[in-house]
N, C-alpha and C positions, 0 to 999 in steps of 0.2 A: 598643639601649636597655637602660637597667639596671633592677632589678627593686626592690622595695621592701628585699629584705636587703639589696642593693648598696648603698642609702639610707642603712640603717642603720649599716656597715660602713663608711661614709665621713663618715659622722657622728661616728662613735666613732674614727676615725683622724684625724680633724678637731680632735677634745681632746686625744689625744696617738698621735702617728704611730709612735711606737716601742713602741706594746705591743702583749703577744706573741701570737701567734695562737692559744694555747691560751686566754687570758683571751676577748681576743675570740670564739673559738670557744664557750665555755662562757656567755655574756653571751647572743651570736644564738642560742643552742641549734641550733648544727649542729657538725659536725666539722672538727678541725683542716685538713685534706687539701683542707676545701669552702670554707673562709679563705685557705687561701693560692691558692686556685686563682682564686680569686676576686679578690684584691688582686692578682693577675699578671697577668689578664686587664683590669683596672681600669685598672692602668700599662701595660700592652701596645696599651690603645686610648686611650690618653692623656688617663682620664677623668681620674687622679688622679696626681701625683707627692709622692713622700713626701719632707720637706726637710725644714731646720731655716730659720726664719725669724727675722730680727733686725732689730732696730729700728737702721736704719741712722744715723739722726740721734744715737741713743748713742753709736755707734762716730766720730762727729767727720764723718760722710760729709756730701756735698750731695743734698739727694735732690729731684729734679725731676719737673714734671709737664709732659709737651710737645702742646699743642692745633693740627693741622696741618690746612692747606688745601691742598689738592693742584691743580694745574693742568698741562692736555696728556698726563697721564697716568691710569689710573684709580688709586685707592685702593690697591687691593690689587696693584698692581703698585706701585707707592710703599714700602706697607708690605712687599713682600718684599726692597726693597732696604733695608731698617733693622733687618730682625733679625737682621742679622751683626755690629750694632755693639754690642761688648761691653758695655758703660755702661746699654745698652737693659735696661730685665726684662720689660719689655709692651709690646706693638704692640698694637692695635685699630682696627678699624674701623670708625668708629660716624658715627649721623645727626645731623642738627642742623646747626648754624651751622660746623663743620670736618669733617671729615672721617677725621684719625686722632686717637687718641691714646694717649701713650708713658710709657711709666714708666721713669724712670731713675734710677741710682746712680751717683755720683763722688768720686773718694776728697777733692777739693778743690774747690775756685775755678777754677783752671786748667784741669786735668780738664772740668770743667765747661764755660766758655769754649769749649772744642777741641771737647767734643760737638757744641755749640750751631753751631759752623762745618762739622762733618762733616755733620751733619742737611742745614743749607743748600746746600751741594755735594748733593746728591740731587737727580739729574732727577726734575720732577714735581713740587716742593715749593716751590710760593708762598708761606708765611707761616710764620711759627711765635709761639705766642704758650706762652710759658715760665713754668710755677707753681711757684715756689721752693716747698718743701715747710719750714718751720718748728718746726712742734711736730707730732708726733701723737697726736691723740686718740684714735682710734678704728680699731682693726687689722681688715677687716672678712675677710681671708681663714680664719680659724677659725672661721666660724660653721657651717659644712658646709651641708647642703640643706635642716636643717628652720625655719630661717626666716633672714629677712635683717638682722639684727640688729646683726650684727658682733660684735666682741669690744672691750670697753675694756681701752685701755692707759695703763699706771699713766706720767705725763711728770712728770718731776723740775720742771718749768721752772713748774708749779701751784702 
């Protein structure tokens, strides 16, 4: 379980992930030594991983959204055979009318296409229903834990 400075501590690496653990440290009012031990252990239980994030749709990419119904097998056997394919950046498991869903990146059309047929070859995977990703409004992985807000993203295409 994390604790309210964990909270905190990933809140503020949630605005910016590259600042230094002395700033940080001096902000929670505790010590360097109790920051980074803390952002080790954070990454070491895979509460948190520090990245650089980019709006793939700028970069020219296809970015998809993939809604699965699984049959003959369970879910989470499904989704362990899909998080070895590159293109993938999210698996889930979730309720409602399907059963996964996937976040994907591809550098093209093609790219694309060829996902969309590897997904299919996957025992266990009856349906797939495909959400072209077109504009993005709204980046919601920066909002950290103190509310669910998301982050707006400035789209050229407004």
């Amino acid at each position: 379980m994390i604790d309210e400075l964990d909270r905190k501590l990933i809140e503020l690496l949630a605005r910016d992930g590259r600042r230094p653990f002395a700033s940080l440290a001096e902000e929670l009012g505790v010590s360097q030594s109790t920051v980074r031990a803390r952002v080790a252990k954070l990454q070491d239980d895979d509460v948190v991983m520090i990245v650089a994030l980019c709006n793939a749709l700028l970069l020219g990419h296809q970015v998809v959204r993939l809604l699965l119904r699984v049959r003959n097998l369970t879910p989470r056997a499904v989704a362990d055979g899909l998080v070895g394919i590159n293109q993938i950046n999210h698996v889930a498991l979730v309720a409602g009318s399907h059963d996964l869903y996937l976040e994907a990146t591809c550098r093209d059309q093609p790219q694309l296409i060829a996902l969309l047929d590897e997904v299919r070859r996957q025992p266990g995977v009856a349906s797939i229903q495909p959400i072209i990703v077109t504009s993005l409004a709204k980046d919601y992985s920066g909002g950290g834990l103190r509310d669910a807000r998301g982050q707006i993203v400035s789209d050229p295409n407004r």
